[in-house]
C-alpha positions as CSV (number, residue, x, y, z in Angstrom):
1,X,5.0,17.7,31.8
2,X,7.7,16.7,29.1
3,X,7.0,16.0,25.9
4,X,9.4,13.0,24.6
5,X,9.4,13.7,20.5
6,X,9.8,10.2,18.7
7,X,13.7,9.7,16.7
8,X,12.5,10.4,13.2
9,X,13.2,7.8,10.5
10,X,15.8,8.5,8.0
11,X,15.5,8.2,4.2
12,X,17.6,4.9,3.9
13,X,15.2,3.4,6.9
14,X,12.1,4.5,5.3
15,X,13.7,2.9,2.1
16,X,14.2,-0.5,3.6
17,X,10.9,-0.6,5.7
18,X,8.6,0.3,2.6
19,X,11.0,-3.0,0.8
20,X,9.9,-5.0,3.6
21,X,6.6,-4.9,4.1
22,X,3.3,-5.5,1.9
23,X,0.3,-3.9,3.2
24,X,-1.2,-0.8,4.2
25,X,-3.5,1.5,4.4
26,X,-4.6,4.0,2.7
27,X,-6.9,6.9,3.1
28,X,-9.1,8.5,0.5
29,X,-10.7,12.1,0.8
30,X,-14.5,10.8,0.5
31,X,-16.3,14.6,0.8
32,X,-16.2,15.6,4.2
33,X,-14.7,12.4,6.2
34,X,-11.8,10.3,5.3
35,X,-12.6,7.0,4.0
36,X,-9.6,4.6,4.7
37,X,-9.1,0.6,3.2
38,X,-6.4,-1.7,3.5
39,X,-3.9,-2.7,0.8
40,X,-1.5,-5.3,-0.7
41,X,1.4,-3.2,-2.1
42,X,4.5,-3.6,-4.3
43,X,7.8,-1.7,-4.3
44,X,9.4,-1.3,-7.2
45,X,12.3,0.7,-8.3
46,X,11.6,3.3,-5.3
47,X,7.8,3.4,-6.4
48,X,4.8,1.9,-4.8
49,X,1.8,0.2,-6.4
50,X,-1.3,-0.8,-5.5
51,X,-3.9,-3.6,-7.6
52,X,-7.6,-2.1,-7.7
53,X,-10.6,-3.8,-8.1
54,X,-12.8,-1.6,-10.5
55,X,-15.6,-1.9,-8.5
56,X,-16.5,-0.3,-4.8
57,X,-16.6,2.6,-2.8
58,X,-12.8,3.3,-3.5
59,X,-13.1,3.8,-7.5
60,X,-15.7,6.3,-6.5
61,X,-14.1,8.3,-4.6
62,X,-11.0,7.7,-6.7
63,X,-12.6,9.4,-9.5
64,X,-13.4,12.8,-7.6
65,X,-10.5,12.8,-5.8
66,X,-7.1,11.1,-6.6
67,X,-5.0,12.8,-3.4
68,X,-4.4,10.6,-0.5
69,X,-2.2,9.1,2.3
70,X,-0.7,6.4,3.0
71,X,0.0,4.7,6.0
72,X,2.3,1.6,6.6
73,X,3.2,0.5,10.8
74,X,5.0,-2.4,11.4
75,X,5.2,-3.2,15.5
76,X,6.4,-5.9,18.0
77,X,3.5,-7.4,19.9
78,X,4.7,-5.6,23.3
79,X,5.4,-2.3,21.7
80,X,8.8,-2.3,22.6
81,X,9.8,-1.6,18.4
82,X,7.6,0.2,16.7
83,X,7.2,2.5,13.4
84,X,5.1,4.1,11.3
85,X,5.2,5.8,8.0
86,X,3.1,8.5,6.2
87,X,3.4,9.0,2.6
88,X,0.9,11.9,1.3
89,X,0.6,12.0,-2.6
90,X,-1.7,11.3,-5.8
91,X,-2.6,7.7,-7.4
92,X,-2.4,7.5,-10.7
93,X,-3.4,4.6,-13.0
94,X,-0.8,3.1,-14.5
95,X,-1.0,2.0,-18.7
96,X,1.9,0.1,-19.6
97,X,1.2,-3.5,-19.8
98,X,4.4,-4.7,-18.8
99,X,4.8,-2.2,-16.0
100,X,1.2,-3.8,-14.6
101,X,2.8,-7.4,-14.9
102,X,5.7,-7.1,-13.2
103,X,3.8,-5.2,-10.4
104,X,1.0,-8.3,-10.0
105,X,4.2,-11.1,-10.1
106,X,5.2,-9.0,-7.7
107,X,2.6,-9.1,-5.6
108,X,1.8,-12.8,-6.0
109,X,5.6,-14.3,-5.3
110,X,5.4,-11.6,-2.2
111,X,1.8,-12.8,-1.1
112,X,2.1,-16.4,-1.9
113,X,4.3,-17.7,1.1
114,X,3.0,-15.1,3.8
115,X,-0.7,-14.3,3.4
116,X,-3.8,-16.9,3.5
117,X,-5.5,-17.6,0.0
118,X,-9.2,-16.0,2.2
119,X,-6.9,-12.5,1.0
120,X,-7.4,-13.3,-2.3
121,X,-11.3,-12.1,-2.0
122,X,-9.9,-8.0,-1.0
123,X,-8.5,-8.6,-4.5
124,X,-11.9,-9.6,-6.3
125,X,-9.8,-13.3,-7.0
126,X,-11.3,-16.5,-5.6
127,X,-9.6,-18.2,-2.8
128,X,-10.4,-21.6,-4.2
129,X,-7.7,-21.1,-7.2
130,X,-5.2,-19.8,-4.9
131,X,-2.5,-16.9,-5.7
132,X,-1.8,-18.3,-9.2
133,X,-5.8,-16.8,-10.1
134,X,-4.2,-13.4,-10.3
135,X,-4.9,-12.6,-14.0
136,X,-2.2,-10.3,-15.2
137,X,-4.4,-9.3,-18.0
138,X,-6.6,-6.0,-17.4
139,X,-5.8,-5.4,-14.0
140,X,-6.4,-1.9,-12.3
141,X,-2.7,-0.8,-10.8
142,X,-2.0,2.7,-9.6
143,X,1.3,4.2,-8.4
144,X,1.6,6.7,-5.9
145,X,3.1,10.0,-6.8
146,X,4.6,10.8,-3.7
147,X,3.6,15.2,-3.2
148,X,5.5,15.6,0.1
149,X,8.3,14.4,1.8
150,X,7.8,10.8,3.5
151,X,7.6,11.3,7.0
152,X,8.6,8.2,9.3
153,X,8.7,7.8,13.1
154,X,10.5,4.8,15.5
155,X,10.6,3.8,19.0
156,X,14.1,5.3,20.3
């Protein structure tokens, strides 16, 4: 039998794929079994962030264990384009105010047009006040800190 290896994506590709898109996954080391969760993210100057609600399973395991993976496919319905990323690095909280505001208005002008207010609730927001609820005030945003090359794979 032969083994057809996927094209691997390039660095620009990977680039302009992690610009395009908004969620994710990502997965957590939760002690001996992964513990994965969905996310809204934000690219910004070659960086992604992430908002956190400071309250769950995920600030948990956050607090043990900071290293994880993340995970962004994007897919026609028939499977005739396809791709999917792997980024593996370490979250870290970010502290500057300003940094944290530009990442929510971020978020909310990409969100806004493209996602139902019901996705306001995965960000502890009610939906009832819509995307302009995000309070940029004492939010929870980490950044990855990307540990290992990003590795991306396409449909030839």
């Amino acid at each position: 039998m032969e083994v057809v290896k996927l094209p691997e994506m390039n660095e620009k590709e990977i680039k302009e794929a992690l610009q395009s898109n908004h969620l994710c996954r990502i997965a957590f080391i939760d002690e001996d079994y992964p513990y994965i969760s969905p996310f809204q993210y934000a690219y910004i100057n070659e960086r992604m962030y992430f908002h956190f609600t400071d309250y769950g399973k995920k600030m948990r395991i956050i607090e043990q264990n900071n290293h994880v993976c993340v995970s962004i496919e994007n897919f026609e319905h028939d499977l005739k384009k396809y791709y999917f990323i792997s980024l593996q690095g370490e979250l870290i909280a970010v502290k500057d105010d300003e940094e944290k505001k530009q990442v929510l208005l971020k978020m909310i002008s990409d969100a806004k047009d493209k996602y139902s207010r019901n996705f306001l609730a995965a960000h502890g927001f009610n939906k009832e006040k819509g995307w302009d609820a995000f309070e940029l005030k004492n939010q929870l945003i980490y950044t990855l800190l990307q540990k290992k090359k990003a590795i991306g794979l396409k449909s030839a």
